[in-house]
RODO-2510 file (C-alpha; in nm, 4 decimals, decimal comma):
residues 211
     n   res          X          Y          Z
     1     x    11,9480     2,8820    -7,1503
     2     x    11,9992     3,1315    -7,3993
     3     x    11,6760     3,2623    -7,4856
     4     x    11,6278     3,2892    -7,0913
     5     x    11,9708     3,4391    -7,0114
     6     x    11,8565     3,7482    -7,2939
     7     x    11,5187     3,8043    -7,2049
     8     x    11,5797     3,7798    -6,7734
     9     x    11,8933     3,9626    -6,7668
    10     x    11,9327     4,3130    -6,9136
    11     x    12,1962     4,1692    -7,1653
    12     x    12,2737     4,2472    -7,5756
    13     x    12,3129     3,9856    -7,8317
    14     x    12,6949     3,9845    -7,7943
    15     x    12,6866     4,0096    -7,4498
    16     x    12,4868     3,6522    -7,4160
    17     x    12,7833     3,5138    -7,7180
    18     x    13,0541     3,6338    -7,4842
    19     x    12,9022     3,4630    -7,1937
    20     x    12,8591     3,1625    -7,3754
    21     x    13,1923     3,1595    -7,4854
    22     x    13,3001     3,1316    -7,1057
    23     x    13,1227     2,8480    -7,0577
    24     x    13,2550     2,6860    -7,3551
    25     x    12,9800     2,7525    -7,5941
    26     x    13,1157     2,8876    -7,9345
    27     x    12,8119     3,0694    -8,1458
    28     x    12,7477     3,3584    -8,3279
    29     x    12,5045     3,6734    -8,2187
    30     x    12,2821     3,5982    -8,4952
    31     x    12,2587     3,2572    -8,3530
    32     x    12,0967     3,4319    -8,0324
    33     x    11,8949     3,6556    -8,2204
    34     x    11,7294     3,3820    -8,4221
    35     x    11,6554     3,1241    -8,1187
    36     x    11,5654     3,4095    -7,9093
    37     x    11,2804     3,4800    -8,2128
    38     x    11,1931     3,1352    -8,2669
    39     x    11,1925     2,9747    -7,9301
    40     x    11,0908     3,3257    -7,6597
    41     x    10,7142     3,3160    -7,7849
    42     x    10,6876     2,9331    -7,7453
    43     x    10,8202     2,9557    -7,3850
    44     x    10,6222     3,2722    -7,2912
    45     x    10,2736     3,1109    -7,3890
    46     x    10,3362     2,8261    -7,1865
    47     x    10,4468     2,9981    -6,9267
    48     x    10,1186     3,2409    -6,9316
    49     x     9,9149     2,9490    -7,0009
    50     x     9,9673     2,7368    -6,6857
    51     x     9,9605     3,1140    -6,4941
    52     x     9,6425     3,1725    -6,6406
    53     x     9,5017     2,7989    -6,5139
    54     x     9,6032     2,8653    -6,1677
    55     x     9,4472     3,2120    -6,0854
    56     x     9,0925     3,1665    -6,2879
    57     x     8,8379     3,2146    -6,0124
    58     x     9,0740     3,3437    -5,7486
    59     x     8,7678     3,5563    -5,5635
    60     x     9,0491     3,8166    -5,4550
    61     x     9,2211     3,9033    -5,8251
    62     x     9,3029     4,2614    -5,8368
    63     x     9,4789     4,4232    -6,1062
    64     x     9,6493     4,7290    -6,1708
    65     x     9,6539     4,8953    -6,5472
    66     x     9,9223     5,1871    -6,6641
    67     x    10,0529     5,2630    -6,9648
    68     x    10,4243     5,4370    -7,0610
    69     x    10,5408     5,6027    -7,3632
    70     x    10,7794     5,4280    -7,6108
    71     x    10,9939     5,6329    -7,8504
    72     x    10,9823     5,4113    -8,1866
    73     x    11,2176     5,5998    -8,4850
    74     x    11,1831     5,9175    -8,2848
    75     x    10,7471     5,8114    -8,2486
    76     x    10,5664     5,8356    -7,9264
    77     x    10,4214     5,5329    -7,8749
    78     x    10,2315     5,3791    -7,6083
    79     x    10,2352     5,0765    -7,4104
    80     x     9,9933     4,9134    -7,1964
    81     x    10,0209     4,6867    -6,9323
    82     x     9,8016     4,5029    -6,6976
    83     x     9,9483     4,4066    -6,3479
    84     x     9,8220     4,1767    -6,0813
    85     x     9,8314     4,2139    -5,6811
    86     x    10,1282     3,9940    -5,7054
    87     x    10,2854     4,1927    -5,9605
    88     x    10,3035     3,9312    -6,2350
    89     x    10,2246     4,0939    -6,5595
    90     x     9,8873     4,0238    -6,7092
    91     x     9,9000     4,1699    -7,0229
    92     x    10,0978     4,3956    -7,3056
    93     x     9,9878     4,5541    -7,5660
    94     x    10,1221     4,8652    -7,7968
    95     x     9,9319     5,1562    -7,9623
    96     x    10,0193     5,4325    -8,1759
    97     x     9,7267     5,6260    -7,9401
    98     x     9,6157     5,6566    -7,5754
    99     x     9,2788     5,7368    -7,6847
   100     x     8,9287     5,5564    -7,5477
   101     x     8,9291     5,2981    -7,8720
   102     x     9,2968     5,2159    -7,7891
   103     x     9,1946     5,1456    -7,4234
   104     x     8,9090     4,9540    -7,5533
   105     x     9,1151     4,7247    -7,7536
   106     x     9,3602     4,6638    -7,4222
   107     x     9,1007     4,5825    -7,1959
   108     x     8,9060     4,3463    -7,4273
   109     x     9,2273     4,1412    -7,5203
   110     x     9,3738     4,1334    -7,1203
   111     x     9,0101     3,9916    -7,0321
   112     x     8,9797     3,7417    -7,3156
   113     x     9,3156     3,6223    -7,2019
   114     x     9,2959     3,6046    -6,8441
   115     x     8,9400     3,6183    -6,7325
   116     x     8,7818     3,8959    -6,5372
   117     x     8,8858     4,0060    -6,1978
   118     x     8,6991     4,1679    -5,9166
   119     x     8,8906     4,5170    -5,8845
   120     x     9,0771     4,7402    -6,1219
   121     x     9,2733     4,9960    -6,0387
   122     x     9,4042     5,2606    -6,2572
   123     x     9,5031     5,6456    -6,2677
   124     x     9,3057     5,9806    -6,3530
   125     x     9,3320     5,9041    -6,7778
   126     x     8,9873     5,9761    -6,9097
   127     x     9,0535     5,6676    -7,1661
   128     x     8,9636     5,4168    -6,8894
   129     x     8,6270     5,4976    -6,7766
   130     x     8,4839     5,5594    -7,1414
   131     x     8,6013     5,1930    -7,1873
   132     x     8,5026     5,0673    -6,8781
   133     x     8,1581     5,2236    -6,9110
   134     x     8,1185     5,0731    -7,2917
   135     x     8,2050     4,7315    -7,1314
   136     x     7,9692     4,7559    -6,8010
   137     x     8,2664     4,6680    -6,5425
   138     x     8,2636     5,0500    -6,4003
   139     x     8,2038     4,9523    -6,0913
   140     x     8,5142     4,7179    -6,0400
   141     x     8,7388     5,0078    -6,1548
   142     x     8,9091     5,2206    -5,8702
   143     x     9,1227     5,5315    -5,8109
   144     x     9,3117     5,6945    -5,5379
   145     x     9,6975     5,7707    -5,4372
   146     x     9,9479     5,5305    -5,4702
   147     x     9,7113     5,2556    -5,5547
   148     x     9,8875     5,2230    -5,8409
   149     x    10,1916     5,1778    -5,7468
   150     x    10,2500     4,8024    -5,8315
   151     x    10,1869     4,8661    -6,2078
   152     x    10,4345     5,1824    -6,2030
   153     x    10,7169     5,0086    -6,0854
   154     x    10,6301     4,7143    -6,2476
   155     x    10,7776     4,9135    -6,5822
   156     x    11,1723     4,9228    -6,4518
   157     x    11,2679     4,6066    -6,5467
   158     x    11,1432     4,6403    -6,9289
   159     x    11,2780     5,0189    -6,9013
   160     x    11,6297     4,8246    -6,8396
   161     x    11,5810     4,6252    -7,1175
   162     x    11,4716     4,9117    -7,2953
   163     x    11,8193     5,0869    -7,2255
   164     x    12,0377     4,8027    -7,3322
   165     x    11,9051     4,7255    -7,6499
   166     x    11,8814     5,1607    -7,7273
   167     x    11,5594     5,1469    -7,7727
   168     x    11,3148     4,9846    -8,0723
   169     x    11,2791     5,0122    -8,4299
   170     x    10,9229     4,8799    -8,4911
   171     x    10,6129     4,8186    -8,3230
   172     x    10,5418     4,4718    -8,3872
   173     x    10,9031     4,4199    -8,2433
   174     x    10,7889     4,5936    -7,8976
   175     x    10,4823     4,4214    -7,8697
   176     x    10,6718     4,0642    -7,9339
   177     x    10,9586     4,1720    -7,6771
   178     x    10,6931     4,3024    -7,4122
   179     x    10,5108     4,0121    -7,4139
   180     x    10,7662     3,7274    -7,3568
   181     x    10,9872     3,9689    -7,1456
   182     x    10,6696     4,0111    -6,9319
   183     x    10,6418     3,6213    -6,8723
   184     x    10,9356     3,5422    -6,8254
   185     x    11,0039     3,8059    -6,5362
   186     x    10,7276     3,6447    -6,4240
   187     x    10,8632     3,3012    -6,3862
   188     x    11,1381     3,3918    -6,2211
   189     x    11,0175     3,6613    -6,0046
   190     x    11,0769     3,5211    -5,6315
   191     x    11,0055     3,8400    -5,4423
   192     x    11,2703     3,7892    -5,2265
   193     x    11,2588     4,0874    -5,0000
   194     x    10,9021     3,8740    -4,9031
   195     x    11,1530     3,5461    -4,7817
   196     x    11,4216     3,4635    -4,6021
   197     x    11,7363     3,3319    -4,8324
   198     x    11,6554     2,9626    -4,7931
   199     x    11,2962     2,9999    -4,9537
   200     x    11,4145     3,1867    -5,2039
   201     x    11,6793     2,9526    -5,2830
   202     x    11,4621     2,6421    -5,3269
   203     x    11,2120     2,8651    -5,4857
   204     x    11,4864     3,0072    -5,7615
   205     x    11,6021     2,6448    -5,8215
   206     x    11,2337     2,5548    -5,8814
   207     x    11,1740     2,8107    -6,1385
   208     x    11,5167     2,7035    -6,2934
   209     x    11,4326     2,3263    -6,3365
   210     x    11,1018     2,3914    -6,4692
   211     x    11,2600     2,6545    -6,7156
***
């Protein structure tokens, strides 16, 4: 409950304690922190895992790559994120660069980890075809208006996140927070403006009792 109720919800350390405290749950922020650290990875790789099992093979998998800038200590940084049709992020990953080797890297480790899709879609940076070319998948790669869309506004709920905690320190800390925040929105994501409230219900309370 409390690594989920810090990485779902755009909450601080002390803001999951005082919560806690409600409920009748007396511990400290550092207690957070450190179960957060130990436990978020475990539950995100089993999470992505079982993801990964159901969608190998799907003859339809599109996905959608886009990458944002991350001030670290006052450093541009850049992360990149893979996105399926169904908006569930793929893959996360953080560079100092947004040159062709740092696309290179991406797009090797989000097809090691999740197998290789029919379509990508991306936008006009000049990183992604060098890549694409050096890896022979240029024809699956697409461009156009708005196709993008899913991975752009995939980035608001990390942005939130981003917010509350003012910002990040180091990179290795990103790349650990992007990654489990990334599968656990996933879990829980119920699109609901896609159901009508009693789906979504039975849906939510499925994602809770597998949680």
């Amino acid at each position: 409950m409390v690594v989920m109720m810090y990485v779902r919800f755009p909450l601080s350390l002390r803001n999951v304690e005082d919560l806690l405290f409600e409920r009748g749950i007396d511990i400290c922020h550092e207690t957070v922190r450190f179960w957060w650290n130990r436990f978020g990875p475990m539950f995100a790789a089993d999470i992505k895992r079982q993801r990964i099992s159901r969608m190998r093979g799907f003859c339809h998998w599109r996905w959608h790559l886009d990458e944002i800038f991350v001030k670290i200590n006052g450093e541009t940084h850049y992360l990149w994120r893979a996105v399926d049709h169904e908006g569930e992020v793929l893959e996360s990953y953080v560079t100092k660069k947004r040159d062709k080797k740092a696309a290179l890297r991406f797009l090797k480790k989000a097809l090691k980890s999740n197998g290789s899709p029919v379509e990508v879609v991306t936008d006009g940076l000049r990183s992604y075809p060098a890549a694409f070319d050096d890896l022979g998948i240029e024809d699956r790669r697409s461009m156009g208006r708005w196709k993008n869309n899913r991975a752009e506004n995939s980035h608001l709920p990390l942005r939130r996140r981003e917010r509350v905690m003012q910002r990040f320190r180091r990179m290795k800390s990103l790349q650990k927070f992007a990654s489990v925040h990334a599968n656990v929105h996933n879990h829980f994501n119920q699109d609901r403006y896609l159901t009508d409230r009693r789906t979504y219900k039975t849906n939510r309370s499925a994602a809770l009792a597998e949680w």
